[in-house]
PDB file of N, CA, C and O in Angstrom, chain B, residues numbered from 101:
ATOM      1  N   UNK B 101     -53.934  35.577-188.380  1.00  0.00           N
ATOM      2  CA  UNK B 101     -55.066  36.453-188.587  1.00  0.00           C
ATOM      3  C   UNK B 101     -56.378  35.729-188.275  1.00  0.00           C
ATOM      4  O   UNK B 101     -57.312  36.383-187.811  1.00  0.00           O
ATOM      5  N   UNK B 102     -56.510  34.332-188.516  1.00  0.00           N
ATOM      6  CA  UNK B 102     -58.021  33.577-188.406  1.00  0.00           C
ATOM      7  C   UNK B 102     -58.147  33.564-187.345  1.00  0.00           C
ATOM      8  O   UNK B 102     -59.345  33.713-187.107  1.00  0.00           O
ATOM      9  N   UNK B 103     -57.277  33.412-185.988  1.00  0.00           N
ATOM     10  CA  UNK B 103     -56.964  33.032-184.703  1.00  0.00           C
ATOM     11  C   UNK B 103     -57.618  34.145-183.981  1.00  0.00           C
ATOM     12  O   UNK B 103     -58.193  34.021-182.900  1.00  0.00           O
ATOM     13  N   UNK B 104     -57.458  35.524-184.829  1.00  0.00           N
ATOM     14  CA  UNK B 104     -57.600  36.422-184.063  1.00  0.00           C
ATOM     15  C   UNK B 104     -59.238  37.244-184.297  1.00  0.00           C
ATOM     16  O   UNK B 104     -59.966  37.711-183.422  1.00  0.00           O
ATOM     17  N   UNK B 105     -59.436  37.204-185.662  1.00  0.00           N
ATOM     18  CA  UNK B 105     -60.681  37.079-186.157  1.00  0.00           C
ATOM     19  C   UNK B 105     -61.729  35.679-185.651  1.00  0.00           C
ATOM     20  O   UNK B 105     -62.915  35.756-185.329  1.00  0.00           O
ATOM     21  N   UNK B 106     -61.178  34.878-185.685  1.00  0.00           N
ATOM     22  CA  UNK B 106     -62.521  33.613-185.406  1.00  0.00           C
ATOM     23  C   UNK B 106     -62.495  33.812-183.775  1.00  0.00           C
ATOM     24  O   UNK B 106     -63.540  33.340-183.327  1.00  0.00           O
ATOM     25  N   UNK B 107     -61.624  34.372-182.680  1.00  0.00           N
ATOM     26  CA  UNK B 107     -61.585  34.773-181.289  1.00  0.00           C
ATOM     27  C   UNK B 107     -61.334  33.235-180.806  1.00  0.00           C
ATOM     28  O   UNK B 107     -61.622  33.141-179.613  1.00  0.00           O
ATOM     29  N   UNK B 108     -60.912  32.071-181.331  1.00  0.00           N
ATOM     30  CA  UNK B 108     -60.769  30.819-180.937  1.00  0.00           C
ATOM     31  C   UNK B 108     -59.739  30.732-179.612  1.00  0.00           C
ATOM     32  O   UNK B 108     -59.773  29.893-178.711  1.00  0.00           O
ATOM     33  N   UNK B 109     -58.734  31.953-179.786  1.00  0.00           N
ATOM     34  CA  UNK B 109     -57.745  31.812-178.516  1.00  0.00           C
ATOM     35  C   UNK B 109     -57.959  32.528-177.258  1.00  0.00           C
ATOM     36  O   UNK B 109     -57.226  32.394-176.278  1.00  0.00           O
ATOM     37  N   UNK B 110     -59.098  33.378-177.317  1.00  0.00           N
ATOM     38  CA  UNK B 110     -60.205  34.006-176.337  1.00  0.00           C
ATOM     39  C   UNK B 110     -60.159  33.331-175.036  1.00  0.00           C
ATOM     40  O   UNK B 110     -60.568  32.171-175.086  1.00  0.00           O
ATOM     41  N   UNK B 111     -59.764  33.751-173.860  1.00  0.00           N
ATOM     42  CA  UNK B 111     -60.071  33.043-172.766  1.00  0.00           C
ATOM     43  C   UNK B 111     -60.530  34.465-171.406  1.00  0.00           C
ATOM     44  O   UNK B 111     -60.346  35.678-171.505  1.00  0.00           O
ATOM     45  N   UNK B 112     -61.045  33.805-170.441  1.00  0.00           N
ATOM     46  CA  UNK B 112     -61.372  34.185-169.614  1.00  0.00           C
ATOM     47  C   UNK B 112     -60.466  34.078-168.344  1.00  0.00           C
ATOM     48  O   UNK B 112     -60.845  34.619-167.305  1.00  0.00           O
ATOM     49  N   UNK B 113     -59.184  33.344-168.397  1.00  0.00           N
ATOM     50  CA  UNK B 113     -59.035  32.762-166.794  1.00  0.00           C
ATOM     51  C   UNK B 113     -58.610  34.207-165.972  1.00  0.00           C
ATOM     52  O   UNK B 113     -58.630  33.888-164.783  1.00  0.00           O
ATOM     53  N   UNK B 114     -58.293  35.427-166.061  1.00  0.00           N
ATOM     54  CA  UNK B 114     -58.375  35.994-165.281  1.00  0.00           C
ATOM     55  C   UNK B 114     -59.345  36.223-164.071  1.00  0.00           C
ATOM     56  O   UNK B 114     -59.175  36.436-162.870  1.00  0.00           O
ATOM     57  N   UNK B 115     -60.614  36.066-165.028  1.00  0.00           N
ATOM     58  CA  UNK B 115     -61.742  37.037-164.297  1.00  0.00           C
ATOM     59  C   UNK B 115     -62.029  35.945-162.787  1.00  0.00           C
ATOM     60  O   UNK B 115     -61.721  34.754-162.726  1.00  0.00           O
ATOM     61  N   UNK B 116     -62.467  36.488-162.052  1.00  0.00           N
ATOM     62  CA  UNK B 116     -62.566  36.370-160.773  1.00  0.00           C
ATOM     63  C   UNK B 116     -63.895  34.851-160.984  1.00  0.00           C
ATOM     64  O   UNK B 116     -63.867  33.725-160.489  1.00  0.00           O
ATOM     65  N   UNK B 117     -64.465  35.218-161.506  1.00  0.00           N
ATOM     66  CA  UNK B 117     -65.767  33.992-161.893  1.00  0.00           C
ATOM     67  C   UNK B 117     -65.301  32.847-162.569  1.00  0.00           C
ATOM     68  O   UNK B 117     -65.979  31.819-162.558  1.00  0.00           O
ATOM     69  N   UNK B 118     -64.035  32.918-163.257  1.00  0.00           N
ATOM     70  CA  UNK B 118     -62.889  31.884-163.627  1.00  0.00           C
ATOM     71  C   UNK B 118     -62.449  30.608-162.510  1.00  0.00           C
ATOM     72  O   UNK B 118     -61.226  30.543-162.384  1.00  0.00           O
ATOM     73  N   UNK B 119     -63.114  29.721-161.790  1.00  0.00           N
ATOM     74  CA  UNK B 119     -62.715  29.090-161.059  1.00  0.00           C
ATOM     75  C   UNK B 119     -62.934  27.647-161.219  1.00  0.00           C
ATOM     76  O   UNK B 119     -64.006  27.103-161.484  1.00  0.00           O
ATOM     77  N   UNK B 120     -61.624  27.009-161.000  1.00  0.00           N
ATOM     78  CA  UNK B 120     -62.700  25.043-161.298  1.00  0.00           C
ATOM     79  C   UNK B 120     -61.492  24.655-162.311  1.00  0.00           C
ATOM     80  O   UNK B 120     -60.804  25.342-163.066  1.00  0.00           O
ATOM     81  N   UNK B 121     -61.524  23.105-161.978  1.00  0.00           N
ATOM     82  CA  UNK B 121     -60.543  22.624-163.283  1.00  0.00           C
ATOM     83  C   UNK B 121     -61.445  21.073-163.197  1.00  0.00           C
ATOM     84  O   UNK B 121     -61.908  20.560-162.178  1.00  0.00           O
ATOM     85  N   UNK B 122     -61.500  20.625-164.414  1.00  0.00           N
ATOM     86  CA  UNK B 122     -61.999  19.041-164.814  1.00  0.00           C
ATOM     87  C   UNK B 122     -61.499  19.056-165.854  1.00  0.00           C
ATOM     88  O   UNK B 122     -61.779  19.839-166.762  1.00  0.00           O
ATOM     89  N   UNK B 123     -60.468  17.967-165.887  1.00  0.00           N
ATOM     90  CA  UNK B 123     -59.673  17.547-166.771  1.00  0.00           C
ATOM     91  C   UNK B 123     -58.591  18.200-167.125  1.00  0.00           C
ATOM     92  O   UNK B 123     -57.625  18.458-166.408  1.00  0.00           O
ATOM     93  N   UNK B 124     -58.761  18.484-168.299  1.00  0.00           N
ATOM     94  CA  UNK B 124     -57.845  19.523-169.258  1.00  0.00           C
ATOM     95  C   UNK B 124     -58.485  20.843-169.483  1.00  0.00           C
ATOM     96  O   UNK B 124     -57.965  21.703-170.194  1.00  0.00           O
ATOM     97  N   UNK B 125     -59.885  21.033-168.729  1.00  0.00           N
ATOM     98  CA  UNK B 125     -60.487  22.245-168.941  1.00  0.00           C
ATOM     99  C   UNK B 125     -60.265  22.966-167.642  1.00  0.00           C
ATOM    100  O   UNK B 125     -59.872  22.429-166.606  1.00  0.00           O
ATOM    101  N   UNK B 126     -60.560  24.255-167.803  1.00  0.00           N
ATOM    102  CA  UNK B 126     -60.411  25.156-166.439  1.00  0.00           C
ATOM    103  C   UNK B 126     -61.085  26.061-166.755  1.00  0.00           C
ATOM    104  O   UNK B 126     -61.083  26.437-167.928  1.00  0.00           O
ATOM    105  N   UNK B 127     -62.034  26.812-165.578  1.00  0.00           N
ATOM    106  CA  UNK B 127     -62.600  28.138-165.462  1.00  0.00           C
ATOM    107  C   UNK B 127     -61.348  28.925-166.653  1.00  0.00           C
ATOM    108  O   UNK B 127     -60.120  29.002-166.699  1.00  0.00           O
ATOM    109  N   UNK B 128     -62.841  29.541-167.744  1.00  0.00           N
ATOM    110  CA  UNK B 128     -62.266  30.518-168.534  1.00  0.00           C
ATOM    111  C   UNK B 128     -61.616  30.138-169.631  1.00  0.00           C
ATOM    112  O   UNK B 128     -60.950  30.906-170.325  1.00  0.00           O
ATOM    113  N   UNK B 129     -61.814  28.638-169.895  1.00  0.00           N
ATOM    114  CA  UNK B 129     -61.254  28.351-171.100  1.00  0.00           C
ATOM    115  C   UNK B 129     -62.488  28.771-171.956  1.00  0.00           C
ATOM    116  O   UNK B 129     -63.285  29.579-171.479  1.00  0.00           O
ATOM    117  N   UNK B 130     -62.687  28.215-173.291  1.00  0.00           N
ATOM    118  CA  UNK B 130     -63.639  28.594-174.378  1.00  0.00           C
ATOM    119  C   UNK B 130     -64.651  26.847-174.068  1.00  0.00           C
ATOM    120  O   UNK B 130     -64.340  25.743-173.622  1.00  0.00           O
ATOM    121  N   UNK B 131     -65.556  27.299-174.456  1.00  0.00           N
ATOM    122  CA  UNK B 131     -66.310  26.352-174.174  1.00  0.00           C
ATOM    123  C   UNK B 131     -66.435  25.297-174.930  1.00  0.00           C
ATOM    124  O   UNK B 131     -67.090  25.405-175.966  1.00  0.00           O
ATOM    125  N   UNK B 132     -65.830  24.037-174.576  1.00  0.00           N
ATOM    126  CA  UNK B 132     -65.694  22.792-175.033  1.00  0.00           C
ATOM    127  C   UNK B 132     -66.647  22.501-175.573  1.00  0.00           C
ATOM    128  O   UNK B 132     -67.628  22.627-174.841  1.00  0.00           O
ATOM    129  N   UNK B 133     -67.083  21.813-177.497  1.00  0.00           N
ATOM    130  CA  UNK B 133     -68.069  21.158-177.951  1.00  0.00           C
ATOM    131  C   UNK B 133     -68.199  19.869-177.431  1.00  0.00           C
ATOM    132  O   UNK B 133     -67.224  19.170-177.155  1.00  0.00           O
ATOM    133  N   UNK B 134     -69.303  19.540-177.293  1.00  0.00           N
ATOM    134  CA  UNK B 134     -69.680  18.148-176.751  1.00  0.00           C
ATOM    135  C   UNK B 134     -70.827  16.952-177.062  1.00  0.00           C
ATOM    136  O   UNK B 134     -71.725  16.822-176.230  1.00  0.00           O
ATOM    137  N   UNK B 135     -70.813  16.259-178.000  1.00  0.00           N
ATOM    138  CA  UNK B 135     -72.048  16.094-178.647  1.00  0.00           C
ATOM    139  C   UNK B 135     -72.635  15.053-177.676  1.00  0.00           C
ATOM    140  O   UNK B 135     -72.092  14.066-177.179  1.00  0.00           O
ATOM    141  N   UNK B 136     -74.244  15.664-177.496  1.00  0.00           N
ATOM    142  CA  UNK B 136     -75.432  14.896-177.128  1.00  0.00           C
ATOM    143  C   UNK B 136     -76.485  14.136-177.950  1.00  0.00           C
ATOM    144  O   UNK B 136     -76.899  14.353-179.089  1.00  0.00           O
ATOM    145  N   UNK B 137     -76.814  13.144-177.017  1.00  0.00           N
ATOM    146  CA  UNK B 137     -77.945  12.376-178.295  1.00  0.00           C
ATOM    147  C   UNK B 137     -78.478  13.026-178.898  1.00  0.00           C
ATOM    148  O   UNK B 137     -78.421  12.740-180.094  1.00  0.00           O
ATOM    149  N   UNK B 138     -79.051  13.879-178.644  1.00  0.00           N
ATOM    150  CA  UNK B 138     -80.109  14.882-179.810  1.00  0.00           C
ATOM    151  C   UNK B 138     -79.223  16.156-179.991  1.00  0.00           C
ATOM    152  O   UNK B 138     -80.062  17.054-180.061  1.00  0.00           O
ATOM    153  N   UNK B 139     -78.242  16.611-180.082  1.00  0.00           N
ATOM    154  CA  UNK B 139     -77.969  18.002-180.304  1.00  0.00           C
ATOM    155  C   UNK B 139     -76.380  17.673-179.772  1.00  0.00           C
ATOM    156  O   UNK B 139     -75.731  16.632-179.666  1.00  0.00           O
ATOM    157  N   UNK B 140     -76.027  19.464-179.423  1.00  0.00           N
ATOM    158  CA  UNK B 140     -74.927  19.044-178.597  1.00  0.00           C
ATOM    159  C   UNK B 140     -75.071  20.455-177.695  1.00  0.00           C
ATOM    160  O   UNK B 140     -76.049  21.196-177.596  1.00  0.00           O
ATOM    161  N   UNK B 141     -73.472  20.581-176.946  1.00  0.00           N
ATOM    162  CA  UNK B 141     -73.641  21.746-175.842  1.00  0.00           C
ATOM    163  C   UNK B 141     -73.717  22.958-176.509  1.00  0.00           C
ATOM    164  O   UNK B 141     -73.846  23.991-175.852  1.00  0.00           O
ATOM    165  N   UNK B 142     -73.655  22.985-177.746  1.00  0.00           N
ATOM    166  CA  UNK B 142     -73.893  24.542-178.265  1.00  0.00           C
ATOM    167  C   UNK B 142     -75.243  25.024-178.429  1.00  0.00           C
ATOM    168  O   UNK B 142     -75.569  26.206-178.324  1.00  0.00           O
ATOM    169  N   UNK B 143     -75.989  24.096-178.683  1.00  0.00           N
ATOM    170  CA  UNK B 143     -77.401  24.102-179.222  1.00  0.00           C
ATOM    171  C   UNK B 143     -78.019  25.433-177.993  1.00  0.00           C
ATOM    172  O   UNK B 143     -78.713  26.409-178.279  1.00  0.00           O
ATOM    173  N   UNK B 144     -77.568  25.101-176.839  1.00  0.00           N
ATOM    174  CA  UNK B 144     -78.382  26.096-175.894  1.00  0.00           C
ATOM    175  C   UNK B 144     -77.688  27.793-176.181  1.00  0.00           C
ATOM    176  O   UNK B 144     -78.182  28.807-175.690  1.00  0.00           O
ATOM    177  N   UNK B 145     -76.858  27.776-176.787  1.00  0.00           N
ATOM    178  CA  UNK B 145     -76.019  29.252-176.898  1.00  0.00           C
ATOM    179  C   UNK B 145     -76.863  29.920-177.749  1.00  0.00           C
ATOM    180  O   UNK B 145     -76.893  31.148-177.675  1.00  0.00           O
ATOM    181  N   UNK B 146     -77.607  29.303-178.604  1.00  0.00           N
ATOM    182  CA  UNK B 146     -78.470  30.666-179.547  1.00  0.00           C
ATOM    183  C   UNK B 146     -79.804  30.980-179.186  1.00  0.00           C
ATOM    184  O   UNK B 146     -80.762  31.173-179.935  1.00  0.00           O
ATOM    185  N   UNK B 147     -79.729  31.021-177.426  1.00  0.00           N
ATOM    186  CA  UNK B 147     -80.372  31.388-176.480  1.00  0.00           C
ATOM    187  C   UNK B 147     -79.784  32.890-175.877  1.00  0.00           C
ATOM    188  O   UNK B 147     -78.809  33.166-175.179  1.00  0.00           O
ATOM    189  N   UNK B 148     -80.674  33.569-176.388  1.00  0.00           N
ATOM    190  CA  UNK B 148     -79.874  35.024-175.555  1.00  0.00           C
ATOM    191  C   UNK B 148     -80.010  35.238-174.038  1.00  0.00           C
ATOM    192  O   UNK B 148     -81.196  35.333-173.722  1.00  0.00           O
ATOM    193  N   UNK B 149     -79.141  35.344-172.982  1.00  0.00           N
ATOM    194  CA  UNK B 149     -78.990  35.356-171.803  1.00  0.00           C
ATOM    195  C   UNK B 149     -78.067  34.854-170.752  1.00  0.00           C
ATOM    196  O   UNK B 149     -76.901  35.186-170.964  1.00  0.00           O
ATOM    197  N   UNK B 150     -78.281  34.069-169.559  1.00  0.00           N
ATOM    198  CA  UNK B 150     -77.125  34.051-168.660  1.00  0.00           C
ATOM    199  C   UNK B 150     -77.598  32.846-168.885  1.00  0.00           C
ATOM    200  O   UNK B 150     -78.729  32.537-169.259  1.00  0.00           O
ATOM    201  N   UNK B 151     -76.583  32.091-168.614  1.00  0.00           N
ATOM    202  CA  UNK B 151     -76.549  30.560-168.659  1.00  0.00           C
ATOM    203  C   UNK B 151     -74.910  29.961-167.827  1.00  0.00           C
ATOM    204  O   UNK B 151     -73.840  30.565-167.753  1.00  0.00           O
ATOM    205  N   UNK B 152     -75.300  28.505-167.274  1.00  0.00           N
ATOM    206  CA  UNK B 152     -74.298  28.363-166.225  1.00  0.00           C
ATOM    207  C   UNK B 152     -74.272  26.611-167.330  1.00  0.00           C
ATOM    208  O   UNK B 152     -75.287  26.084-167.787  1.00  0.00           O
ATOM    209  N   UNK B 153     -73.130  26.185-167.460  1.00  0.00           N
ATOM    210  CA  UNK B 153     -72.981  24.494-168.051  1.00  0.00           C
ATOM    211  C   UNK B 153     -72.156  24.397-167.096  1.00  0.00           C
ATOM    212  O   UNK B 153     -71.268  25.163-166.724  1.00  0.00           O
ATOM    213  N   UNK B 154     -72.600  23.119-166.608  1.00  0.00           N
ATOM    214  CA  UNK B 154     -72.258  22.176-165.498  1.00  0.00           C
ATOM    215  C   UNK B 154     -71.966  20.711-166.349  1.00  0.00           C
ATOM    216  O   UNK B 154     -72.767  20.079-167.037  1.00  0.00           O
ATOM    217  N   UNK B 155     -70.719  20.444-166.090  1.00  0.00           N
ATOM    218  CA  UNK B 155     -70.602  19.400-166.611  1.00  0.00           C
ATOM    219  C   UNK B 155     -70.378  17.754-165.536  1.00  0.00           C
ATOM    220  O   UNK B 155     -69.336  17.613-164.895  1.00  0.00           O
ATOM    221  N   UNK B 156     -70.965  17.180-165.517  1.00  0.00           N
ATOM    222  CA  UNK B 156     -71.251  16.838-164.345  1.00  0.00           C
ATOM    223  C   UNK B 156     -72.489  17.152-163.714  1.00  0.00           C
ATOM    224  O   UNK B 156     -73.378  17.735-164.335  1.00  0.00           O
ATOM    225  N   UNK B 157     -72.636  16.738-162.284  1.00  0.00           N
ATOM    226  CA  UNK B 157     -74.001  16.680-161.762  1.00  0.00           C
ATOM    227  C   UNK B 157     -73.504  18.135-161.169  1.00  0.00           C
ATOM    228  O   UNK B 157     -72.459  18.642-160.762  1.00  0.00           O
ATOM    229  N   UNK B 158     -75.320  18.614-161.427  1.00  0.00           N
ATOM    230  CA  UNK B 158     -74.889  20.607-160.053  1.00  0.00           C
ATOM    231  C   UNK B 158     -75.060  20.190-158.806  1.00  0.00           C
ATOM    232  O   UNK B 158     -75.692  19.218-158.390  1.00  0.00           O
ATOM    233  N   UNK B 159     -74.672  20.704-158.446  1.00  0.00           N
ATOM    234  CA  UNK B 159     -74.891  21.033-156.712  1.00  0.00           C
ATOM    235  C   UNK B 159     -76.374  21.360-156.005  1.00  0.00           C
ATOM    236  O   UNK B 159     -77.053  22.365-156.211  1.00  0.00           O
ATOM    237  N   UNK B 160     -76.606  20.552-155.362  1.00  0.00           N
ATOM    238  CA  UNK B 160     -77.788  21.499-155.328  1.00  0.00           C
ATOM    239  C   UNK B 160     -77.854  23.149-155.028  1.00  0.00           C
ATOM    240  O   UNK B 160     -78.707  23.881-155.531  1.00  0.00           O
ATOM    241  N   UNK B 161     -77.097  23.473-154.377  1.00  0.00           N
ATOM    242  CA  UNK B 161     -76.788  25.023-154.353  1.00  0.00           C
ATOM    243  C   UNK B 161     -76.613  25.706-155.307  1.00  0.00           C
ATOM    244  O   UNK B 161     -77.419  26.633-155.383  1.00  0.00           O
ATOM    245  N   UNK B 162     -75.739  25.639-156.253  1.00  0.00           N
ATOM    246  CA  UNK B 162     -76.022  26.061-157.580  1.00  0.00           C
ATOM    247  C   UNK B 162     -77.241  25.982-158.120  1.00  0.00           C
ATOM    248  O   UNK B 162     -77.854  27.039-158.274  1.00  0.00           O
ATOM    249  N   UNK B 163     -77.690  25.069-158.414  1.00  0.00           N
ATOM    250  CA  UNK B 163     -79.008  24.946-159.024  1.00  0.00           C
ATOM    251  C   UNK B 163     -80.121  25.577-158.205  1.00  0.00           C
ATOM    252  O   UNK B 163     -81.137  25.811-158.859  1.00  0.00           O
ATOM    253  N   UNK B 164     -80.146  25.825-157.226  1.00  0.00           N
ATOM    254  CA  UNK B 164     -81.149  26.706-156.202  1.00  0.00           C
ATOM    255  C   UNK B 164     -80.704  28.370-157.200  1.00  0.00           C
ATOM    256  O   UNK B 164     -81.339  28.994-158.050  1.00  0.00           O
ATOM    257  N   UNK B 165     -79.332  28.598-156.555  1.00  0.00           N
ATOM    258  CA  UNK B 165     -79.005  29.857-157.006  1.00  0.00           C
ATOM    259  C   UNK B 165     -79.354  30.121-158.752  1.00  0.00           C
ATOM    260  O   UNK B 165     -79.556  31.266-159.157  1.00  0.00           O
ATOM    261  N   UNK B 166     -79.377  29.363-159.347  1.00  0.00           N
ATOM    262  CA  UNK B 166     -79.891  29.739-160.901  1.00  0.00           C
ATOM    263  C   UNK B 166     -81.116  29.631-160.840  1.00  0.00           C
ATOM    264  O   UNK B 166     -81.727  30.387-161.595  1.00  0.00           O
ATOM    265  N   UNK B 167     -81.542  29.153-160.392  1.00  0.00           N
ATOM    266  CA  UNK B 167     -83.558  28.871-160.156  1.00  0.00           C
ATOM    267  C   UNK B 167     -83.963  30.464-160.531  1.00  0.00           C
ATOM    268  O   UNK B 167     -84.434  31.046-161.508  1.00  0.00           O
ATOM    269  N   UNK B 168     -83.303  30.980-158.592  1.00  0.00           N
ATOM    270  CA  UNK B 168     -83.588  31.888-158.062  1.00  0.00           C
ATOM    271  C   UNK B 168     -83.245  33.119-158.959  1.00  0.00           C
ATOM    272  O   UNK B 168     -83.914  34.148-158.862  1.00  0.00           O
ATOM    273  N   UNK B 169     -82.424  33.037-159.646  1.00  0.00           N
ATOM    274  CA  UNK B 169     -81.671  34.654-160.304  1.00  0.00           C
ATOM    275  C   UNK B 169     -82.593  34.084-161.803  1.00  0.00           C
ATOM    276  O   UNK B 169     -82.683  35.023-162.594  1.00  0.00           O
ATOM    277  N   UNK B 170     -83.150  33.019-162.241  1.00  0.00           N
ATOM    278  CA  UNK B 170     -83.508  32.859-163.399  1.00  0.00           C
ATOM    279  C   UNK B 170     -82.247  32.162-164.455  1.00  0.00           C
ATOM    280  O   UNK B 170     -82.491  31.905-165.633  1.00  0.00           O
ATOM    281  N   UNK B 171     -81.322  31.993-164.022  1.00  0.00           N
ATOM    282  CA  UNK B 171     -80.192  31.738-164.838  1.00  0.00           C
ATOM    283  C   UNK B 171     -80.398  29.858-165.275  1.00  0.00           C
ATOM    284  O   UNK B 171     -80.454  28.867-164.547  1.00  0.00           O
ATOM    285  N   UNK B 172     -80.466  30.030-166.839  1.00  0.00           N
ATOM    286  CA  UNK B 172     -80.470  28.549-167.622  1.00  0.00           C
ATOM    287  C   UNK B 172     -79.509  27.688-167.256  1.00  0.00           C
ATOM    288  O   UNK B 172     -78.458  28.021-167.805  1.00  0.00           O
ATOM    289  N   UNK B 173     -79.368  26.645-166.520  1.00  0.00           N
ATOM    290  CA  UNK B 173     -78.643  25.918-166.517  1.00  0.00           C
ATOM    291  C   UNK B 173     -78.614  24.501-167.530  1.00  0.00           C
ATOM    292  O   UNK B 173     -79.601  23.795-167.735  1.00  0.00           O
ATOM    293  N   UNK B 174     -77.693  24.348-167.915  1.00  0.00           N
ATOM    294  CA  UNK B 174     -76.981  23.711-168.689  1.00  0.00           C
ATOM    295  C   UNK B 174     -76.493  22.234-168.241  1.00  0.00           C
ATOM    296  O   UNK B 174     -75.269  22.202-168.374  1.00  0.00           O
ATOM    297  N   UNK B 175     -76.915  21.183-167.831  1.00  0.00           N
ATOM    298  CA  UNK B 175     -76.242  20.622-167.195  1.00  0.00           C
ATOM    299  C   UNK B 175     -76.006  18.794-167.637  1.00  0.00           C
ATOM    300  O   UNK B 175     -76.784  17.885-167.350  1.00  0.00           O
ATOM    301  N   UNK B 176     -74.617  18.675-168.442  1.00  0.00           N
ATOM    302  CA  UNK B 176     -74.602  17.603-169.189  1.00  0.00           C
ATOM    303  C   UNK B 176     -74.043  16.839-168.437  1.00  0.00           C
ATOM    304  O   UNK B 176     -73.090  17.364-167.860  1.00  0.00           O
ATOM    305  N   UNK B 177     -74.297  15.412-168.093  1.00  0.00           N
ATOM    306  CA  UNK B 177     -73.986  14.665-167.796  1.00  0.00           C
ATOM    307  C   UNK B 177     -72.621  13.419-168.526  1.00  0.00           C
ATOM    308  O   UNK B 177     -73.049  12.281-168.716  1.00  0.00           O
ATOM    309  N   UNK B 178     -71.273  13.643-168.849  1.00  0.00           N
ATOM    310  CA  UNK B 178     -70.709  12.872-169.084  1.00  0.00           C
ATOM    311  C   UNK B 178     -70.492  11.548-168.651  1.00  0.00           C
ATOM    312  O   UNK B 178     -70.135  11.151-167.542  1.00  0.00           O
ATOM    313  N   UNK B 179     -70.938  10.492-170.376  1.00  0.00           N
ATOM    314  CA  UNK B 179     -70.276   9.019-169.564  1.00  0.00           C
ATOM    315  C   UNK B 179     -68.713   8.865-169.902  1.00  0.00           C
ATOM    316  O   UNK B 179     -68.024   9.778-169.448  1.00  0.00           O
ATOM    317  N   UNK B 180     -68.023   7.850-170.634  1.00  0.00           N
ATOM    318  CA  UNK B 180     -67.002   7.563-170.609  1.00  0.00           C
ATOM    319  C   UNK B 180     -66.277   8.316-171.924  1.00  0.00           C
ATOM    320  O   UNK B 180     -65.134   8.678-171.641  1.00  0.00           O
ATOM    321  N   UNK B 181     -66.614   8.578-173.062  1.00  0.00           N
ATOM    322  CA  UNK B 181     -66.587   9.153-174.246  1.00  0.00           C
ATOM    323  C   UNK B 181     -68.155  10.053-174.420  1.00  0.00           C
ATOM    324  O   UNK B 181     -69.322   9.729-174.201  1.00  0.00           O
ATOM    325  N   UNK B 182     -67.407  11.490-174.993  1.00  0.00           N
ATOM    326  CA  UNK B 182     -68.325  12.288-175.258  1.00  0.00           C
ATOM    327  C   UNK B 182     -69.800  11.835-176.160  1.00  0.00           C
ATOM    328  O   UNK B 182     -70.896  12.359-175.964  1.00  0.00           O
ATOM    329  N   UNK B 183     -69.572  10.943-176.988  1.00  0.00           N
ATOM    330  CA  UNK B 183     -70.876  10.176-177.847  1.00  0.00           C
ATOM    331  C   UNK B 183     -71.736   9.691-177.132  1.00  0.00           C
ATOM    332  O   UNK B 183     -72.843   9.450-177.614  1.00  0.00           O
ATOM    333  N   UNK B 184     -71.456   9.423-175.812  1.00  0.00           N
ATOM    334  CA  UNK B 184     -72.308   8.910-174.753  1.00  0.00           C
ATOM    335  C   UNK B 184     -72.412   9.939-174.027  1.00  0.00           C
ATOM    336  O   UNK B 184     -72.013   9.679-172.892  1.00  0.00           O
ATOM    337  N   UNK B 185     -72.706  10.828-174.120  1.00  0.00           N
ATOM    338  CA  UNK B 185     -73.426  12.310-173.492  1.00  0.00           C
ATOM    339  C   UNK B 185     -74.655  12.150-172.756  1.00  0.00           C
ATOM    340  O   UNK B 185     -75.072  11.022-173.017  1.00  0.00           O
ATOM    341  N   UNK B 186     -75.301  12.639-172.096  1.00  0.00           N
ATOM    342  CA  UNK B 186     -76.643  12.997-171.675  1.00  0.00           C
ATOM    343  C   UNK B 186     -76.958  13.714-170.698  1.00  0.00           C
ATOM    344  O   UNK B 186     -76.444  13.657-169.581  1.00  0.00           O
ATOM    345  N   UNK B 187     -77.954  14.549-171.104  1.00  0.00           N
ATOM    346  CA  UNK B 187     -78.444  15.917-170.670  1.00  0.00           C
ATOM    347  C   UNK B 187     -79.211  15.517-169.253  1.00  0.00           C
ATOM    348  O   UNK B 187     -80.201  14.809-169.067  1.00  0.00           O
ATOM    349  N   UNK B 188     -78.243  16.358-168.189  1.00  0.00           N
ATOM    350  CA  UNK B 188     -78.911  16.010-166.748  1.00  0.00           C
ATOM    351  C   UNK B 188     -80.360  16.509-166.434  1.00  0.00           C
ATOM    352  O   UNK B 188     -80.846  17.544-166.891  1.00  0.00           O
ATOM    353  N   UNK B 189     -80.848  15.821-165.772  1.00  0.00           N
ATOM    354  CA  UNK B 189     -82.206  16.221-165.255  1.00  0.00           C
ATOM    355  C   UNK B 189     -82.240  17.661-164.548  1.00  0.00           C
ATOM    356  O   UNK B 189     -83.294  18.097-164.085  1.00  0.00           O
TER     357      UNK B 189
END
């Protein structure tokens, strides 16, 4: 019942915008916590709107295309362990 109420087993990989694998994650999983020096990757979610997390460096194409549509990008930079986080430029 909590599983289904808390929506923790919620995924996306059907949808067509579902694409990409790093690591153990893949387009459409639930969005991995990740703590950053000051905060972590959730902190930007109680932001109402479209938002893209890039984990890793963006593309510049991506990042043009969110400019352009207005869409928040998100973009954390992983070092070797998540405690060593930091938020890309």
């Amino acid at each position: 019942m909590f599983r289904m109420i808390s929506q923790t087993a919620l995924s996306y990989h059907e949808s067509e915008l579902s694409e990409g694998v790093a690591g153990k994650v893949r387009g459409g999983d639930r969005l991995p916590w990740v703590s950053l020096p000051d905060s972590d990757n959730y902190e930007s979610l109680s932001a109402i709107g479209w938002q893209v997390h890039v984990y890793g460096a963006a593309k510049p194409d991506l990042k043009a295309w969110c400019d352009e549509k207005k869409v928040h990008t998100a973009c954390v930079q992983l070092a070797h362990r998540p405690r060593q986080s930091r938020v890309c430029p």
